[in-house]
C-alpha positions in Angstrom: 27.2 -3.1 3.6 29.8 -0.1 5.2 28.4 2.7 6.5 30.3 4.6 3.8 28.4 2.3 0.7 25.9 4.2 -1.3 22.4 3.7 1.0 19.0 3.9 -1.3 16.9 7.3 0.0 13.3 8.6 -0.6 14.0 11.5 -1.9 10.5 12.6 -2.0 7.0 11.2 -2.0 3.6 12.9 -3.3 0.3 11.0 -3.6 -3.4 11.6 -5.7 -6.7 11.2 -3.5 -9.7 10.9 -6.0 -12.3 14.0 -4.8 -15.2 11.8 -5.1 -15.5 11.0 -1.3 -18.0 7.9 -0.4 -18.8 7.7 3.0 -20.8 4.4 4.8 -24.2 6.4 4.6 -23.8 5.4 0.5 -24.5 2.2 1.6 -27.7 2.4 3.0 -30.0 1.9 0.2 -28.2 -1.1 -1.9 -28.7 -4.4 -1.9 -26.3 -6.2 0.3 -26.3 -10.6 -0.1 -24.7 -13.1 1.4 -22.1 -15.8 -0.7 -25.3 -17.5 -1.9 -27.0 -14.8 -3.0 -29.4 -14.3 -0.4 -30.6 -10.7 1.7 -28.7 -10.8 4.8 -31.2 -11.3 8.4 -29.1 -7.8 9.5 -30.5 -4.6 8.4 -28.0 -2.2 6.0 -27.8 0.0 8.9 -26.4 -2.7 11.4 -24.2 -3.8 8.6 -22.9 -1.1 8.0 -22.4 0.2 11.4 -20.8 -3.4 11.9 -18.1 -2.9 9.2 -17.2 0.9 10.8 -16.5 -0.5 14.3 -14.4 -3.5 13.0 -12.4 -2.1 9.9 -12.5 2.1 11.1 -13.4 2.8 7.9 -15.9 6.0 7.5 -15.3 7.1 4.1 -13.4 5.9 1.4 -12.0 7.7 -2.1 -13.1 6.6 -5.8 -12.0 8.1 -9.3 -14.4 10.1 -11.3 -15.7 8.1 -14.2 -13.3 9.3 -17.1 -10.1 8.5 -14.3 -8.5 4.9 -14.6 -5.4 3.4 -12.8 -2.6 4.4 -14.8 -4.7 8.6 -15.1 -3.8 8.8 -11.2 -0.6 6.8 -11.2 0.5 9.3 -13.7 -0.6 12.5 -11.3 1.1 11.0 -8.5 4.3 10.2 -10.3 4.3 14.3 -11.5 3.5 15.2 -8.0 6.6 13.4 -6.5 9.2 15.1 -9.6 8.1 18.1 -8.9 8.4 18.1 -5.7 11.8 16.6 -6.3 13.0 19.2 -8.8 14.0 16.2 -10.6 14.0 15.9 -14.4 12.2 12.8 -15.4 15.2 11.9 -18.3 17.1 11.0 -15.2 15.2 8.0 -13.9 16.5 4.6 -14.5 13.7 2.8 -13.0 9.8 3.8 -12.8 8.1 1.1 -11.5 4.2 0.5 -11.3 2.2 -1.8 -8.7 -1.0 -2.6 -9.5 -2.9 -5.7 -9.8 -6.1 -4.8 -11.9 -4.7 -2.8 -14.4 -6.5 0.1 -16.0 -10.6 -1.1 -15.9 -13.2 1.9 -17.3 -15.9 2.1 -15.7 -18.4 1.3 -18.6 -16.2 -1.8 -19.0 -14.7 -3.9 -16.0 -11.9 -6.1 -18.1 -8.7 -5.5 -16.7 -6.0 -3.6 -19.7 -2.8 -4.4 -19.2 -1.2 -3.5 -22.4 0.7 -1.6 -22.6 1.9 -1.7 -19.0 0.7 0.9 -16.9 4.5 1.7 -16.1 4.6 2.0 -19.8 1.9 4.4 -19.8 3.1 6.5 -17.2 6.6 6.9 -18.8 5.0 7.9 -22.1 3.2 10.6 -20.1 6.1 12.0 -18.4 7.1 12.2 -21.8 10.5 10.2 -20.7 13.0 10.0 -24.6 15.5 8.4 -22.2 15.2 4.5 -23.4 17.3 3.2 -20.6 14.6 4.5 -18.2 12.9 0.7 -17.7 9.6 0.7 -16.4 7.4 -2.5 -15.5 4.9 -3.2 -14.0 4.4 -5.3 -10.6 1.4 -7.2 -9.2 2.2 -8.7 -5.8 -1.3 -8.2 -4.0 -1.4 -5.1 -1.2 2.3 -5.3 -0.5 3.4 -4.8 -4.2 4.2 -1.0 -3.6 6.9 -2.1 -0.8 7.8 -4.9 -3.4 8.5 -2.8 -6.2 10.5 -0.3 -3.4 12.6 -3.1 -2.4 13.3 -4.1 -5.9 14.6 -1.0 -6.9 17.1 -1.0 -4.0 18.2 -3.9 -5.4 19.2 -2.7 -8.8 20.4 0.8 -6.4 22.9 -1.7 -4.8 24.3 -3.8 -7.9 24.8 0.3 -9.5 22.4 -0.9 -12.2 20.5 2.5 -11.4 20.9 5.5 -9.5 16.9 6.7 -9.8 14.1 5.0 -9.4 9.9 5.9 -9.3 7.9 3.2 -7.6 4.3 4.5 -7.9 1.3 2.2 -6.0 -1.6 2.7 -7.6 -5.3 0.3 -7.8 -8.9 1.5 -8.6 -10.6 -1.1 -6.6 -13.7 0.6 -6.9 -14.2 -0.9 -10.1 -13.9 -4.6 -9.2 -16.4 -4.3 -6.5 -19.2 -6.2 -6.0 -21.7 -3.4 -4.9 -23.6 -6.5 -2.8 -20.4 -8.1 -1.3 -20.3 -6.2 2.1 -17.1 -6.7 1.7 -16.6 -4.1 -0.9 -17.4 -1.9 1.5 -13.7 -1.3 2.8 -11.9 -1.2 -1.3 -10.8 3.0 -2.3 -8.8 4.5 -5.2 -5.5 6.0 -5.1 -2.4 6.2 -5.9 1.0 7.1 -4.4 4.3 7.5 -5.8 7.7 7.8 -3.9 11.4 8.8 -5.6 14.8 6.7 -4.7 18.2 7.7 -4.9 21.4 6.7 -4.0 23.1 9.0 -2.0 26.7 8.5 -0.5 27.8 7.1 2.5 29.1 9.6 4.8 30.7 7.1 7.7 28.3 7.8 10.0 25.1 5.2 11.0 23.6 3.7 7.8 20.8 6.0 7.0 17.8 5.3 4.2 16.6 1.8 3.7 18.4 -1.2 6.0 16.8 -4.6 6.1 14.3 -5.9 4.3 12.5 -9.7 4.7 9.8 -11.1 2.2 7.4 -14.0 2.0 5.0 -15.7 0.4 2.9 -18.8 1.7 1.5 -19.7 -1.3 0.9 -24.1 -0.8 -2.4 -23.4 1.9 -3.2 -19.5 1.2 -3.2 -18.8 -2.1 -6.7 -18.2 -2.6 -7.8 -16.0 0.3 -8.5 -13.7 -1.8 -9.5 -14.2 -5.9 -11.9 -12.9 -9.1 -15.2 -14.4 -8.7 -18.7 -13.7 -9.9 -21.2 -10.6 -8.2 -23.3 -11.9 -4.8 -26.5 -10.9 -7.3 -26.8 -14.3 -9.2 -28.7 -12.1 -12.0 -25.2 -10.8 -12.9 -24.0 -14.2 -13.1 -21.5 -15.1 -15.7 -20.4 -11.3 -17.0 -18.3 -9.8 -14.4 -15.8 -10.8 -12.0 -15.4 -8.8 -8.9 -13.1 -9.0 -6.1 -13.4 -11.9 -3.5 -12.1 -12.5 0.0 -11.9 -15.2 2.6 -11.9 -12.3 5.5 -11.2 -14.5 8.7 -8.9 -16.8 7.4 -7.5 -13.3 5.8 -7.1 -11.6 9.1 -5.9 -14.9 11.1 -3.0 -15.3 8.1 -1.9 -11.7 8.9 -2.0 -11.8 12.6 0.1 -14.6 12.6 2.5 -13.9 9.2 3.1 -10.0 9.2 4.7 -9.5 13.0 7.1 -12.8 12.1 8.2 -11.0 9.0 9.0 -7.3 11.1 10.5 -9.2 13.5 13.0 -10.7 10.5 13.8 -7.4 9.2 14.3 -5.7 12.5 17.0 -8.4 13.4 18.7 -8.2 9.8 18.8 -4.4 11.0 20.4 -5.0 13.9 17.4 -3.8 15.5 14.4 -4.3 18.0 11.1 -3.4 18.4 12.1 -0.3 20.9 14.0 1.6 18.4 11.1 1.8 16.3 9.9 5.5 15.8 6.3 4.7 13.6 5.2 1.7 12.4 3.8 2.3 8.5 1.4 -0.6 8.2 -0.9 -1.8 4.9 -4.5 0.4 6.1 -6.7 -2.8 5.4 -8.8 -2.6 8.7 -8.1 -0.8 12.0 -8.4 -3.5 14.1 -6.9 -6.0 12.2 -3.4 -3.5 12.0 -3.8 -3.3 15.8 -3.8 -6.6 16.1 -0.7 -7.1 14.4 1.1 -4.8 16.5 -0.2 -6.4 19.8 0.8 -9.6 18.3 4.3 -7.7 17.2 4.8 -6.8 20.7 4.1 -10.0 22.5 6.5 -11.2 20.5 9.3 -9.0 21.5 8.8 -10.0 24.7 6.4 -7.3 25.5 2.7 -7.8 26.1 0.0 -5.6 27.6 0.9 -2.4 25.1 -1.9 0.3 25.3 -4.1 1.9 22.7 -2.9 4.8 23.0 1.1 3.3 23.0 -0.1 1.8 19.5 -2.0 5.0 18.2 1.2 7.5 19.1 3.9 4.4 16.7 1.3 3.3 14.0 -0.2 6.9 12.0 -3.6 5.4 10.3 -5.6 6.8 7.4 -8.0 3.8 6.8 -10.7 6.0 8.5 -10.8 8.3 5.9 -9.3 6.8 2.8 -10.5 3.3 3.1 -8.2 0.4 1.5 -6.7 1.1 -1.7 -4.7 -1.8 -1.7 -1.6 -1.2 -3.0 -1.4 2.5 -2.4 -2.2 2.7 1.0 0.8 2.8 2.4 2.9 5.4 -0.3 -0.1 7.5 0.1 0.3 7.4 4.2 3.9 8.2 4.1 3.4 11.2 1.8 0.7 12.5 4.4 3.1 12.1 7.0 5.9 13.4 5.6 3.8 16.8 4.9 2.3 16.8 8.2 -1.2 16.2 7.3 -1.9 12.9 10.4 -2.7 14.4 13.1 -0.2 13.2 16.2 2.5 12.3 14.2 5.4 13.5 12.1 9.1 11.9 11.2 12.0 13.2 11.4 16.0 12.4 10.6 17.4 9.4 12.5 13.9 8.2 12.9 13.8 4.5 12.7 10.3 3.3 10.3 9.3 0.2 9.9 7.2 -0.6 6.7 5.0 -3.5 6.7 2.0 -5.2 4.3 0.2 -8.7 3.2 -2.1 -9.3 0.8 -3.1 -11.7 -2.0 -1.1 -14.7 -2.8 -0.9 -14.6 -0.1 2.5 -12.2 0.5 4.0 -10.2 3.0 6.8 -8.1 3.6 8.5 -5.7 5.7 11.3 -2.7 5.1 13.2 -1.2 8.0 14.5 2.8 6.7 16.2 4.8 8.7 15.4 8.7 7.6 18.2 10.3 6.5 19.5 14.0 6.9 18.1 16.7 3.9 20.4 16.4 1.6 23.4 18.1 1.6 23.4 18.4 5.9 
């Protein structure tokens, strides 16, 4: 692509954080088992303290009761217009990642119909019928999926505008005695494409992307099985992992994939600026980076090096799957993590994995405001 081709921008970004805030002391009092179903030798407290020190999660995010997954996909998507000054009758795509669809919280059965992308066009109140909107369910990285798709159809001149919203209410496929529960959240964030003209100079907006999925050995790390509390047997399905084989699988996948894109960017590691990485578990995302480092042919990075490239919100937002990382950029774009800020001819990285298992990567180079 010529520096002069149409590049695909964010135009703008906005996100919804659920009020109800959860912190670890919530906890305390439930009844935490193990896979059989039995109390765990560990008191709550040293579980819980466990699961802060690994993951850096303190506090995590969930909907109010009468909220579902497409009520704050829908917020987020009128945050981002707005913010925008963009009428809604001129999208041509508005896509929605999720993977549970909308689940009530008197009744945990995933809805899917209509889609959720569906339902957020029919609440922007969108006449336009060549707006298309789908949805997309490609585990944590499906937001970046659904981004990378619509630079696609940006490219071919199949669209022009384009709404990819990441949105999940995990909180309602938990099992409340799976410790590992502990780390899902709500949210939602959206972000707005466009295509805006090459001007000859360095390719700005989104450069290289790279994609996998290693299906054949890891497709179940994580699945839908029954609650840790055999009395619930049989009803409900909540939200399963395989954590170690999880967090070995993304050690080892997600600094190979960056490492793709980068080079399809014509790129390394040291022209990176911030690093926006899937906010599953703080030290699993450090990790990565080490990892992403050695591989560049540079080991023994600092904390501190890794704290001032990757901006995390995990601490206070907890994993939202699917929105973590729309919902990170939004905060960084409006200044709101602490240390760090973007500007134009900033180099970002964008980077996830999750179910299936998938993961992906997006190298964006931030463009000028429009119209400098």
């Amino acid at each position: 692509m010529s520096p002069s081709s149409p590049r695909t921008v964010i135009a703008a970004s906005a996100s919804y954080l659920p009020t109800r805030v959860v912190p670890n002391a919530a906890f305390l009092d439930g009844q935490l088992l193990d896979g059989a179903g039995r109390p765990f030798a560990k008191s709550n407290q040293e579980i819980v303290a466990q699961l802060e020190a690994i993951t850096g999660i303190r506090e995590r995010r969930y909907v109010e009761d009468d909220q579902v997954t497409s009520d704050i996909a829908l917020a987020a998507a009128r945050a981002a217009l707005e913010r925008a000054g963009t009428d809604p009758e001129s999208l041509d795509l508005l896509i929605v990642a999720h993977n549970f669809g909308d689940v009530a919280a008197d009744n945990r059965r995933s809805d899917f119909v209509p889609s959720l992308a569906a339902r957020v066009k029919h609440g922007l109140a969108i006449e336009n019928p060549w707006s298309v909107a789908f949805d997309l369910a490609f585990g944590c990285p499906g937001w970046l999926q659904g981004v990378l798709l619509a630079h696609d159809a940006i490219r071919l001149g199949e669209a022009r505008r384009a709404l990819v919203i990441g949105a999940e209410t995990l909180s309602r496929i938990s099992d409340p005695h799976d410790r590992d529960g502990m780390i899902y959240a709500d949210g939602a964030g959206a972000t707005l494409l466009e295509a805006r003209a090459g001007n000859g100079a360095a390719p700005v907006g989104i450069l290289a992307s790279a994609t996998r999925s290693d299906t054949r050995h890891h497709a179940r790390l994580l699945w839908m099985g029954e609650s840790h509390d055999r009395g619930r047997a049989g009803r409900e399905l909540f939200l399963k992992m395989e954590g170690r084989k999880l967090y070995k699988y993304a050690c080892q996948v997600v600094p190979e994939v960056v490492l793709r894109a980068l080079e399809r960017a014509g790129a390394t590691l040291a022209d990176v600026s911030k690093i926006l990485i899937h906010q599953a578990n703080a030290k699993m995302d450090e990790a990565i980076v080490r990892r992403l480092f050695e591989l560049s042919g540079r080991g023994g990075v600092t904390a501190a090096e890794i704290e001032r490239l990757v901006p995390m919100s995990i601490s206070w937002l907890g994993n939202s799957s699917v929105a973590t990382i729309p919902t990170l950029l939004d905060l960084l774009e409006r200044g709101e993590i602490e240390g760090h800020a973007v500007a134009p001819g900033d180099l970002l990285v964008f980077a996830s994995v999750g179910a299936g298992m998938n993961a992906n990567a997006m190298v964006y180079r931030v463009p000028p405001a429009a119209g400098e």
